[in-house]
C-alpha positions as CSV (number, residue, x, y, z in Angstrom):
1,X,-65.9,3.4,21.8
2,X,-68.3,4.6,24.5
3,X,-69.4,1.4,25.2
4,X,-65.6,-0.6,25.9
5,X,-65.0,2.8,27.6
6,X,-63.7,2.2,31.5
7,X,-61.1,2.6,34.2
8,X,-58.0,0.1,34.0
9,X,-57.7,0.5,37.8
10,X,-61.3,1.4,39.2
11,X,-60.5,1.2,42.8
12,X,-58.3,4.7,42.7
13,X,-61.7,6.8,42.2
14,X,-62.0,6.3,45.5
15,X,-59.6,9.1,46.6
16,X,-61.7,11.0,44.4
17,X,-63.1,11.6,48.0
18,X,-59.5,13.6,48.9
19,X,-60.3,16.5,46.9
20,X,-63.9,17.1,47.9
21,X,-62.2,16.8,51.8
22,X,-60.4,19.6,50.7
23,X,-62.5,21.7,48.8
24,X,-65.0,21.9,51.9
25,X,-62.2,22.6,54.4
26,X,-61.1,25.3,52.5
27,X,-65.2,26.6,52.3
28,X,-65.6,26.3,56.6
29,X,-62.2,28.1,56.8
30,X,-62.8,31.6,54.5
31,X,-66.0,31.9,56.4
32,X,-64.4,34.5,58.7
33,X,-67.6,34.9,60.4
34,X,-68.4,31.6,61.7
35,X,-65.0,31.6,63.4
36,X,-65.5,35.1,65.2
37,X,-68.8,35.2,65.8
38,X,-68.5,33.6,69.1
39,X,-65.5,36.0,69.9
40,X,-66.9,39.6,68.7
41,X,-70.1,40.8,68.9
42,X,-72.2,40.9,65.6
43,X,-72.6,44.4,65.4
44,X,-68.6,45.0,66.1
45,X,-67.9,42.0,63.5
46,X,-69.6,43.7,60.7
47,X,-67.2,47.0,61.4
48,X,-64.5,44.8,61.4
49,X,-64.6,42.1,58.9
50,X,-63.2,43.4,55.2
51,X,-65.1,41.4,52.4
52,X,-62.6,40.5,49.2
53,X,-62.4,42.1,46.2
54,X,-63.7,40.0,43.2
55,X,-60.5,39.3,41.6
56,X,-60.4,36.3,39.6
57,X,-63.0,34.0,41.6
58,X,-60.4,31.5,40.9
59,X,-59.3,29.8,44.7
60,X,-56.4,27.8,45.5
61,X,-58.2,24.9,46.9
62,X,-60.2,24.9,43.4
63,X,-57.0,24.7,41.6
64,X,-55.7,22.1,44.4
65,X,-58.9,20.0,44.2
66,X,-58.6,20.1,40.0
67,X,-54.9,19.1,40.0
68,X,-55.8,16.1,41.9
69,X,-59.3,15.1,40.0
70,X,-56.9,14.9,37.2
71,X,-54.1,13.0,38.6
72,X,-56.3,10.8,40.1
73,X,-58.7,10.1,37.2
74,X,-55.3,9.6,35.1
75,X,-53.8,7.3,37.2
76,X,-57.2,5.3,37.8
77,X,-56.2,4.1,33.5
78,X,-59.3,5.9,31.4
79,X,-59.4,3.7,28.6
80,X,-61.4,2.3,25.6
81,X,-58.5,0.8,23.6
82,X,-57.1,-2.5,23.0
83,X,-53.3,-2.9,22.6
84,X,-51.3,-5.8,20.7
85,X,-49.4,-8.2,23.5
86,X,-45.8,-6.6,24.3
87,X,-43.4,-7.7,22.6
88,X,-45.1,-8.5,19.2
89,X,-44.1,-6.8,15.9
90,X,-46.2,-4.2,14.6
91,X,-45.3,-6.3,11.2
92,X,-47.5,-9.7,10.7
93,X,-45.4,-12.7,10.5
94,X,-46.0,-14.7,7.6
95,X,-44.7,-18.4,6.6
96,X,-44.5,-19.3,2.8
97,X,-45.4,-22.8,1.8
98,X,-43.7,-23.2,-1.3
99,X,-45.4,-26.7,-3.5
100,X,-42.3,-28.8,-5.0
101,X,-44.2,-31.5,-6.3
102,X,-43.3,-32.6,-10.1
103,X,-45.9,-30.8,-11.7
104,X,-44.2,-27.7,-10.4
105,X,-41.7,-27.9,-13.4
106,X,-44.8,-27.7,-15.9
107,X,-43.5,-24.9,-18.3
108,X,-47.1,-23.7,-19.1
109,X,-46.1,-20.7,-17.3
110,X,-42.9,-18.7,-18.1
111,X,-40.4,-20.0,-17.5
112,X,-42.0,-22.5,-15.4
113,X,-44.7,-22.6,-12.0
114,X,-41.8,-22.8,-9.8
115,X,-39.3,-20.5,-11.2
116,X,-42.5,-18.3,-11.2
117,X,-43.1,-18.9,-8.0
118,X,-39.7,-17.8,-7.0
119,X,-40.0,-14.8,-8.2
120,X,-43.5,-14.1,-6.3
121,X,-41.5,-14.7,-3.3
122,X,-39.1,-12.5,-4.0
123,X,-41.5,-9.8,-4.4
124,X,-43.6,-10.2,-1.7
125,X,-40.3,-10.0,0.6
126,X,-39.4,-7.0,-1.3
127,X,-42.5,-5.5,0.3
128,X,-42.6,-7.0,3.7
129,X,-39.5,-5.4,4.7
130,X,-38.4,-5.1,8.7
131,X,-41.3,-8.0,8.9
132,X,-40.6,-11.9,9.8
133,X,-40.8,-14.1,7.1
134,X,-40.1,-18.1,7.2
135,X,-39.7,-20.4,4.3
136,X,-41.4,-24.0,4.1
137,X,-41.3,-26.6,1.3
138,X,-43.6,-29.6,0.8
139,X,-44.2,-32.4,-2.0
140,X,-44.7,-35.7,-0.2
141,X,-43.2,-34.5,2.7
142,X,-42.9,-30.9,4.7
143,X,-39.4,-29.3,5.4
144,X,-38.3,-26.2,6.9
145,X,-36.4,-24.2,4.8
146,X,-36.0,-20.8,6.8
147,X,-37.4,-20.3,10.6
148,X,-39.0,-16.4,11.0
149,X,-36.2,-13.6,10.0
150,X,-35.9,-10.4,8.8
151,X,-32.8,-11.2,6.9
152,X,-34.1,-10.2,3.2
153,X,-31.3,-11.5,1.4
154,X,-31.2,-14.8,3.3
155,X,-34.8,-15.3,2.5
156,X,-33.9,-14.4,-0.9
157,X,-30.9,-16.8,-1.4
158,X,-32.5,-20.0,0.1
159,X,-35.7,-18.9,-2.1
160,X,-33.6,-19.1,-4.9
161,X,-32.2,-22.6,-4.2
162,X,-35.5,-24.4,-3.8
163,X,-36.5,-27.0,-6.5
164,X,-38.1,-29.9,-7.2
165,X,-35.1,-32.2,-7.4
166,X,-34.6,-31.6,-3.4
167,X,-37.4,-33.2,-2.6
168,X,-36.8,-36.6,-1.0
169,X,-40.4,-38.1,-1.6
170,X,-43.4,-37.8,-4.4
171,X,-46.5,-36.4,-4.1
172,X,-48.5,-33.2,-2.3
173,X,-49.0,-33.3,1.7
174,X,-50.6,-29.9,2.4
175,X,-51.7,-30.8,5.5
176,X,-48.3,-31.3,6.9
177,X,-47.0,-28.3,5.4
178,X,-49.6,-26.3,7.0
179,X,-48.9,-28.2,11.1
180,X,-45.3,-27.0,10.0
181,X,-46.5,-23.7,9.3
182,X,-48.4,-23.4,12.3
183,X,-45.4,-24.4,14.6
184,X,-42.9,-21.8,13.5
185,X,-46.3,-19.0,13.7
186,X,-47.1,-20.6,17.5
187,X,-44.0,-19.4,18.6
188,X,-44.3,-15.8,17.0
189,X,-46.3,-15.0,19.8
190,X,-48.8,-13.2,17.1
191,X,-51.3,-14.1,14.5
192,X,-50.0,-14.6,11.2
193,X,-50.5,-15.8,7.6
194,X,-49.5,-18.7,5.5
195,X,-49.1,-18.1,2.0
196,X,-49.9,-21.5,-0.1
197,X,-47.8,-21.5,-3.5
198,X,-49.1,-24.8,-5.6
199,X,-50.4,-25.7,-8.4
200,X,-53.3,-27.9,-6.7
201,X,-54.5,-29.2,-3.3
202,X,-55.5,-32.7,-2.5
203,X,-59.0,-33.2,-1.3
204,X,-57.5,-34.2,2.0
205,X,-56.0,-31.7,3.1
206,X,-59.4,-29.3,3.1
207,X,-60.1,-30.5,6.6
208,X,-56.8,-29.2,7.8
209,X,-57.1,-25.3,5.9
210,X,-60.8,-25.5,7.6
211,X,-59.9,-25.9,10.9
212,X,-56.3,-23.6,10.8
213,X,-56.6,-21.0,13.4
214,X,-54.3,-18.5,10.6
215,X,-55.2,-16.9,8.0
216,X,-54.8,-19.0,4.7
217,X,-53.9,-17.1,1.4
218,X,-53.7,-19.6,-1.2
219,X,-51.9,-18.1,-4.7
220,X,-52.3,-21.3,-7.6
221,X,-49.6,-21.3,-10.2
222,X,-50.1,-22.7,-13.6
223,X,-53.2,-22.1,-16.3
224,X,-56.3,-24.2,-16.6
225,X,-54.9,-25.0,-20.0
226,X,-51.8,-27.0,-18.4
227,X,-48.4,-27.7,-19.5
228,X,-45.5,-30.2,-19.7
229,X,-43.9,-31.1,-17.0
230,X,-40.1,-30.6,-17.8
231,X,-37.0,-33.0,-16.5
232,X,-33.9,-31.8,-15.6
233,X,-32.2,-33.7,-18.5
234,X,-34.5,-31.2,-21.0
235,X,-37.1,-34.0,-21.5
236,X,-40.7,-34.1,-20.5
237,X,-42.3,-36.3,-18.4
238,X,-44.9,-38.6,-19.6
239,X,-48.0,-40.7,-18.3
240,X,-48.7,-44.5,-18.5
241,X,-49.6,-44.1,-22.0
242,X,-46.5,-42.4,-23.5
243,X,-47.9,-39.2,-23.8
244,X,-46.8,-36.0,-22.1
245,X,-48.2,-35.6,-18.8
246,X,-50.1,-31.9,-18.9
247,X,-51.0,-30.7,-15.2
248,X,-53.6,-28.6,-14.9
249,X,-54.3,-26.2,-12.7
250,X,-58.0,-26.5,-11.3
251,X,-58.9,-23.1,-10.6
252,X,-62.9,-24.0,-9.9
253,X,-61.7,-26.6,-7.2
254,X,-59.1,-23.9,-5.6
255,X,-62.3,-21.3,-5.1
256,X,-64.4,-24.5,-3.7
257,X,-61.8,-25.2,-1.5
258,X,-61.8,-20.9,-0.7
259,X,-65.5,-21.2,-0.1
260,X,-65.5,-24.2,2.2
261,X,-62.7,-22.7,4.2
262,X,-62.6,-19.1,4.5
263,X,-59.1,-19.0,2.7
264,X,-58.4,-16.6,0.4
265,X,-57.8,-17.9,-3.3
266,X,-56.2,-15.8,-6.9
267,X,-53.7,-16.6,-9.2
268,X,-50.3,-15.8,-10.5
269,X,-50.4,-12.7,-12.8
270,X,-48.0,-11.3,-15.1
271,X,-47.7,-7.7,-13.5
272,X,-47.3,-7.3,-9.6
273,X,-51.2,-7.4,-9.0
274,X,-51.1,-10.8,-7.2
275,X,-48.1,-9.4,-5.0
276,X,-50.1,-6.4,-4.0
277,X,-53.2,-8.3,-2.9
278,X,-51.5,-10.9,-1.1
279,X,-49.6,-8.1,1.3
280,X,-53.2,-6.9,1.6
281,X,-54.8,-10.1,2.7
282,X,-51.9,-10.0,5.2
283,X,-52.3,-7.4,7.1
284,X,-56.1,-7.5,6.6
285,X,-55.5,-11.4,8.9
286,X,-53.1,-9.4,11.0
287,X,-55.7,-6.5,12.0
288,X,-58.4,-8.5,12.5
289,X,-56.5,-11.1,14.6
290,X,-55.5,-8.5,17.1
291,X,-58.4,-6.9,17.9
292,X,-59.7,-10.4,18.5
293,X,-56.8,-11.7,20.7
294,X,-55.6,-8.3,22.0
295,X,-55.2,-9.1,25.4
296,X,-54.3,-5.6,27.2
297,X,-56.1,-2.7,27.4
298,X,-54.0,0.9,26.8
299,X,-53.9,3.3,29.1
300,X,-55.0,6.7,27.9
301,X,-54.4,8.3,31.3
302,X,-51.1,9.9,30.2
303,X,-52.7,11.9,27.7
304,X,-54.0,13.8,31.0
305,X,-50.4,15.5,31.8
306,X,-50.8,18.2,29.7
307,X,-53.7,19.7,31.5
308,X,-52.5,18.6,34.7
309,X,-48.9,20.2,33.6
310,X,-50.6,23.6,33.1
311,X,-52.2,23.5,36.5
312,X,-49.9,23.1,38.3
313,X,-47.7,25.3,37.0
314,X,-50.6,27.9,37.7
315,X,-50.1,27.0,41.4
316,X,-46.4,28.7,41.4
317,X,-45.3,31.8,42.1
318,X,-44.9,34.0,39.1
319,X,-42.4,33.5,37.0
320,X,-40.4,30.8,39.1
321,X,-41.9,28.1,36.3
322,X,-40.1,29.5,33.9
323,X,-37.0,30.5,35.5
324,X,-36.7,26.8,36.5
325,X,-37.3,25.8,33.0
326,X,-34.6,27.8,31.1
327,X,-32.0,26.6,34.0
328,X,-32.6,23.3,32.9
329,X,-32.9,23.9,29.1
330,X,-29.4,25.4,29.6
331,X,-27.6,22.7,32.0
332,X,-29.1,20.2,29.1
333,X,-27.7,22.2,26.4
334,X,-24.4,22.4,27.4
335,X,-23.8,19.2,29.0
336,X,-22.0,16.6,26.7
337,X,-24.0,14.3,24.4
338,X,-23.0,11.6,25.3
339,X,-23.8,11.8,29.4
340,X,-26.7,13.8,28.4
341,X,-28.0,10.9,25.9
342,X,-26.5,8.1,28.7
343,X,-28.0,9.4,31.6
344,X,-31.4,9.8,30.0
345,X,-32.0,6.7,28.8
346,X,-30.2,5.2,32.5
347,X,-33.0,7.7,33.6
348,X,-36.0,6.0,31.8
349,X,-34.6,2.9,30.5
350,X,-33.0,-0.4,31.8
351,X,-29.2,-2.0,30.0
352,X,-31.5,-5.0,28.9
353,X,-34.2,-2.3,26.7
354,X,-31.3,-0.3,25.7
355,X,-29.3,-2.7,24.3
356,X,-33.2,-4.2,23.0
357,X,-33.1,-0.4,20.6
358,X,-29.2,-0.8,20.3
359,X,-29.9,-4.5,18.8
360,X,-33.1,-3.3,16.7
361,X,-30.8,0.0,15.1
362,X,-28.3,-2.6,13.7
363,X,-25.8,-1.5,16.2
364,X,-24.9,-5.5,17.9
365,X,-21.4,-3.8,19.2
366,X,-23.5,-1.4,21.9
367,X,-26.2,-3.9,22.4
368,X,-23.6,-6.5,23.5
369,X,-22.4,-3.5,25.4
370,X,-25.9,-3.2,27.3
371,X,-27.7,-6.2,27.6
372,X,-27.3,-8.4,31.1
373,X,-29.1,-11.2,29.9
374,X,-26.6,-13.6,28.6
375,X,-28.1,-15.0,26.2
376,X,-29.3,-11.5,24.1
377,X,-25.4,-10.5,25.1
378,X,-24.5,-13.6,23.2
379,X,-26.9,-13.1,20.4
380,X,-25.7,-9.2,19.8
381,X,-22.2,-10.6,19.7
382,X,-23.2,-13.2,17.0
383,X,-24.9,-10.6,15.1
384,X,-21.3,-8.2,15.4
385,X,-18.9,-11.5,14.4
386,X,-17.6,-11.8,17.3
387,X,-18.3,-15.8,17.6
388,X,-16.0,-16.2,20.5
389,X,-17.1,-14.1,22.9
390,X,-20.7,-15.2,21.6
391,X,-19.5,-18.6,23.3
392,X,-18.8,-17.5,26.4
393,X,-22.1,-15.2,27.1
394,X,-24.1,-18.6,25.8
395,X,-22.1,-20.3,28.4
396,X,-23.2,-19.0,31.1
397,X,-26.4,-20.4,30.5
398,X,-26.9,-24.3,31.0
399,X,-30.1,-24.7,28.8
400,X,-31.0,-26.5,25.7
401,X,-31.2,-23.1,24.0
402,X,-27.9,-22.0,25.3
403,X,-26.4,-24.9,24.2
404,X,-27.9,-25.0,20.9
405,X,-26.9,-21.4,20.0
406,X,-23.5,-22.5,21.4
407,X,-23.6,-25.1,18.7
408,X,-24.2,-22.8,15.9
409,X,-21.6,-20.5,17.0
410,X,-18.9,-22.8,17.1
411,X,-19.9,-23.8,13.4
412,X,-18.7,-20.6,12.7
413,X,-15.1,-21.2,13.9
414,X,-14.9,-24.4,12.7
415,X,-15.1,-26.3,15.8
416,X,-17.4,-28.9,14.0
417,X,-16.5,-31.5,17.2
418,X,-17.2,-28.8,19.7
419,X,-20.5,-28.0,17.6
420,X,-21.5,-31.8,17.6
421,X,-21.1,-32.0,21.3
422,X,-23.5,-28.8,22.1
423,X,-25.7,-30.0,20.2
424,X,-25.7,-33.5,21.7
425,X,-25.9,-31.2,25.4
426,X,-29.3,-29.5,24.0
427,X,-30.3,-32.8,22.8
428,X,-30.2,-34.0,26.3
429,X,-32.1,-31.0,27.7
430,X,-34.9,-31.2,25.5
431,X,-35.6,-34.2,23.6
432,X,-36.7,-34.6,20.1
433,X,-35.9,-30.9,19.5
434,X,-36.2,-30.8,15.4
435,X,-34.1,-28.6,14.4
436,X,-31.1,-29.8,16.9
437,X,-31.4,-32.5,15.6
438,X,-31.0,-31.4,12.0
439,X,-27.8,-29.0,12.9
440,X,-26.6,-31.9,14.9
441,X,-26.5,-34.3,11.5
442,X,-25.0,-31.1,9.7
443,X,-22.1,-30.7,11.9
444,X,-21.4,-34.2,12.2
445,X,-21.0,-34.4,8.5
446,X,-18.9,-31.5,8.1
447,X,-16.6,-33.2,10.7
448,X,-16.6,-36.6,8.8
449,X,-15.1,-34.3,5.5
450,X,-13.1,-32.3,8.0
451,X,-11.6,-35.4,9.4
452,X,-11.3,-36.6,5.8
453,X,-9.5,-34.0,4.7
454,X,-7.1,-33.6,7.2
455,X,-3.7,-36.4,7.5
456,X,-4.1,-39.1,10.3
457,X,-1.6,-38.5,13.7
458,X,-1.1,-41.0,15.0
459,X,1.4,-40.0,17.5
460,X,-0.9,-37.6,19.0
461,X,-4.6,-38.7,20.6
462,X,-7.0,-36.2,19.7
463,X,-7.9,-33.4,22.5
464,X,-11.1,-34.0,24.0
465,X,-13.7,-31.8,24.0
466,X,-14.2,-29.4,27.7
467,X,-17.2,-27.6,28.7
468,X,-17.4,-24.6,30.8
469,X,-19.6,-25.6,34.1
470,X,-19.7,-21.8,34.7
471,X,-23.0,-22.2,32.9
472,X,-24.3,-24.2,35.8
473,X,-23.5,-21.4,38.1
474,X,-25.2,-18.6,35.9
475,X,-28.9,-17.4,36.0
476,X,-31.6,-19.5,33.8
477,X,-32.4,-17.2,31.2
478,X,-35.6,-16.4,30.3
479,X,-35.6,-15.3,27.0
480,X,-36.4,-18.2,23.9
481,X,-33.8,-16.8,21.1
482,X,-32.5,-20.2,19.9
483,X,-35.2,-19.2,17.4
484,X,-33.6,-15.8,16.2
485,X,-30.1,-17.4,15.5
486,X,-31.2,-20.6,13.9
487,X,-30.8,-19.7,10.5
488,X,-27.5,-17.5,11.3
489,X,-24.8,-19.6,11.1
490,X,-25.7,-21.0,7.6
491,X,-24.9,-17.4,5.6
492,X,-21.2,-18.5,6.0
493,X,-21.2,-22.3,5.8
494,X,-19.2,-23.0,2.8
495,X,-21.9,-25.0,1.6
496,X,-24.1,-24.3,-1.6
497,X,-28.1,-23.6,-0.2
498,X,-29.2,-26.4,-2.3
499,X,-27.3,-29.1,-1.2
500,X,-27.4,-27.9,2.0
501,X,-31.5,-28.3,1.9
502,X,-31.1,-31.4,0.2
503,X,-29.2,-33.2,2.8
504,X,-31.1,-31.8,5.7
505,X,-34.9,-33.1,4.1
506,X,-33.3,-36.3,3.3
507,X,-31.9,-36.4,6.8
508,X,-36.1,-35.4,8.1
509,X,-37.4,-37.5,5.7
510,X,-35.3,-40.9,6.7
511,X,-36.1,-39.9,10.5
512,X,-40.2,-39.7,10.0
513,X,-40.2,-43.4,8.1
514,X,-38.4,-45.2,11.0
């Protein structure tokens, strides 16, 4: 502490010099003999000149010169503290790379590794709550299943869905899993965790846990005994020889793999043991991380108004503090609440942080109400159901985000043509955006059965699809939350989570093999 100890702003000591000025100013001017000596004659000035009493031996240019020491020393930033960046969650974020390879549906765990390992997600979300969570399966290929939320229950519901049948290629790619991971934690803006749930890791992919700049936790489900693998059908799966294939889980290679890479490696256990340490490990990565990367110093200065609050107060008339003080106290009192709560937060706070506490309290109807930036107005207003409106305030942005969330909003009202076209507008604004691409391919199949669905008209043409160029006109906003509605829209897409995943890693998987 001594040591990191310094000034945030070192070049304010210099008025340091102020109160000294003052302090021997004041000294040259109570020497009343020095200024009369040249007047009075010295044996007249000794008649004449009244020496004060003792009193306090406190003077007003000591009290003068203190206030300021203080205020300046407070204002230079006395520090010896880091901070986390702004804007980062006091929560770590944590991605969960869920293993849905075959040998995943060996039973020799009850009532099998990956209904187990549901459940161990479900937990560990139970415990995380308020903190960002994201969801990522892998077998032969990695998927997204879930970007970063809060959302408990969607976590929970997509979670439930996962299996190996959605898979749309064999086998165990860790190390794609984990660049997937590292993506979605990138744009966290904070050091996070990834939480490996398999039943083995390929030799390969040790390179890739090595050199990961997260932290790894690594939970292996299944027994070194093994199991068979079941089928959907209620058979078992069996090897070139006929016999059932019995997966085991290699615990000595998972601690090999721990020791070659840092990563932290246990097992699945029967009570909520393996839940506790793994929240542990978490924020164990999280702490160190930031007071590694913790870019910003905090200023301790402020914990100088007290003392600087009492000396000043010493430096008014008697009485008149505290006079002033109840007058206030009472017009405080007695005002209403709500201009009294409204004009102190206009007092300390702008619309944009307001409706920032208004959005984090649940409360999307007020933070809509505060926020100027058009595209947190638009997000509060998604949040609150109002999907219309949510349009608009997106539309006065003309970027790839805007049009993206403008594209999951109109999935919402059915507007699966409108929804195809935003996305296609984002699409043009930033190419190769994954997950545009993948919302794009949703919508466009829920227009094909739309369009199925509905009778042929011939008689009419279709109307064509108008965009707002008010957007053009509007100010570039400068906040990323294309991120923080992403996941949204699919609560209320009438389609089950399963198929849902399904269609969208088939979608991924096709893409990467062309």
């Amino acid at each position: 502490m001594i040591a990191d100890f310094h000034f945030i702003r070192p070049w304010l000591l210099l008025l340091l010099l102020l109160p000294a000025l003052i302090t021997w100013l004041a000294s040259r001017s109570v020497d009343v003999r020095s200024q009369w000596q040249s007047m009075i004659a010295p044996h007249l000035l000794d008649s004449l000149v009244v020496d004060g009493s003792g009193g306090s031996g406190i003077r007003p240019s000591w009290l003068l010169a203190g206030i300021l020491v203080l205020g300046i020393v407070g204002a230079a930033g006395p520090t010896w503290q880091r901070e986390p960046p702004p804007f980062v969650d006091d929560t770590a974020p944590l991605v969960i790379a869920v293993d849905l390879s075959q040998t995943m549906d060996a039973i020799d765990v009850t009532p099998s590794r990956i209904e187990r390992a549901k459940l161990k997600i479900k937990d560990v979300i139970d415990t995380r709550q308020g903190a960002r969570t994201a969801i990522v399966a892998y077998a032969g290929t990695a998927h997204l299943v879930l970007p970063p939320t809060e959302d408990a229950a969607l976590l929970e519901s997509y979670s439930d869905a996962l299996a190996t049948r959605l898979m749309p290629r064999p086998g165990k790619d860790t190390a794609a899993a984990l660049e997937l991971a590292d993506n979605l934690l990138e744009k966290e803006r904070a050091s996070g965790t990834i939480l490996l749930l398999t039943d083995g890791i390929e030799e390969a992919a040790s390179k890739a846990i090595e050199s990961n700049s997260n932290g790894i936790v690594i939970l292996g489900v299944g027994t070194s005994a093994g199991g068979p693998v079941k089928t959907p059908d209620g058979g078992f799966v069996s090897d070139a020889s006929g016999s059932r294939l019995l997966p085991k889980l290699d615990l000595a290679k998972l601690e090999e793999i721990g020791k070659e890479t840092g990563a932290d490696v246990a097992t699945v256990t029967d009570d909520d043991t393996d839940v506790r340490w793994i929240a542990e490990r978490v924020r164990s990565n999280f702490a160190q991380k930031q007071a590694k990367e913790g870019d910003r110093w905090r200023d301790l200065g402020w914990w100088l108004i007290l003392p600087l609050t009492l000396a000043m107060a010493c430096s008014f008339r008697k009485g008149w503090v505290v006079r002033t003080s109840a007058v206030l106290l009472a017009i405080h009192m007695f005002s209403p609440d709500g201009a009294r709560a409204d004009g102190l937060m206009d007092m300390w706070l702008t619309q944009d942080q307001q409706g920032r506490i208004a959005f984090e309290r649940g409360d999307f109807d007020a933070a809509a109400g505060h926020f100027a930036d058009p595209m947190w107005r638009g997000v509060a207003l998604y949040r609150a159901g109002k999907f219309q409106e949510a349009v608009d305030a997106f539309a006065s942005v003309d970027t790839a985000e805007s049009w993206y969330d403008q594209g999951n909003t109109l999935l919402h009202l059915g507007k699966f043509d409108e929804a195809v076209a935003a996305y296609g507008k984002a699409l043009e604004k930033r190419k190769g955006w994954e997950e545009a691409i993948a919302n794009l391919a949703i919508a466009q199949q829920l227009l094909d059965a739309q369009k199925e669905e509905q009778p042929e008209q011939p008689s009419e043409a279709p109307d064509s699809v108008q965009f707002d160029d008010k957007g053009k006109q509007g100010k570039e906003g400068t906040i990323n939350v294309a991120e923080q509605t992403s996941e949204m829209w699919m609560k209320n897409i009438n389609v089950s989570p399963a198929d849902l995943m399904a269609r969208k890693f088939s979608i991924e998987a096709g893409r990467t093999s062309q």
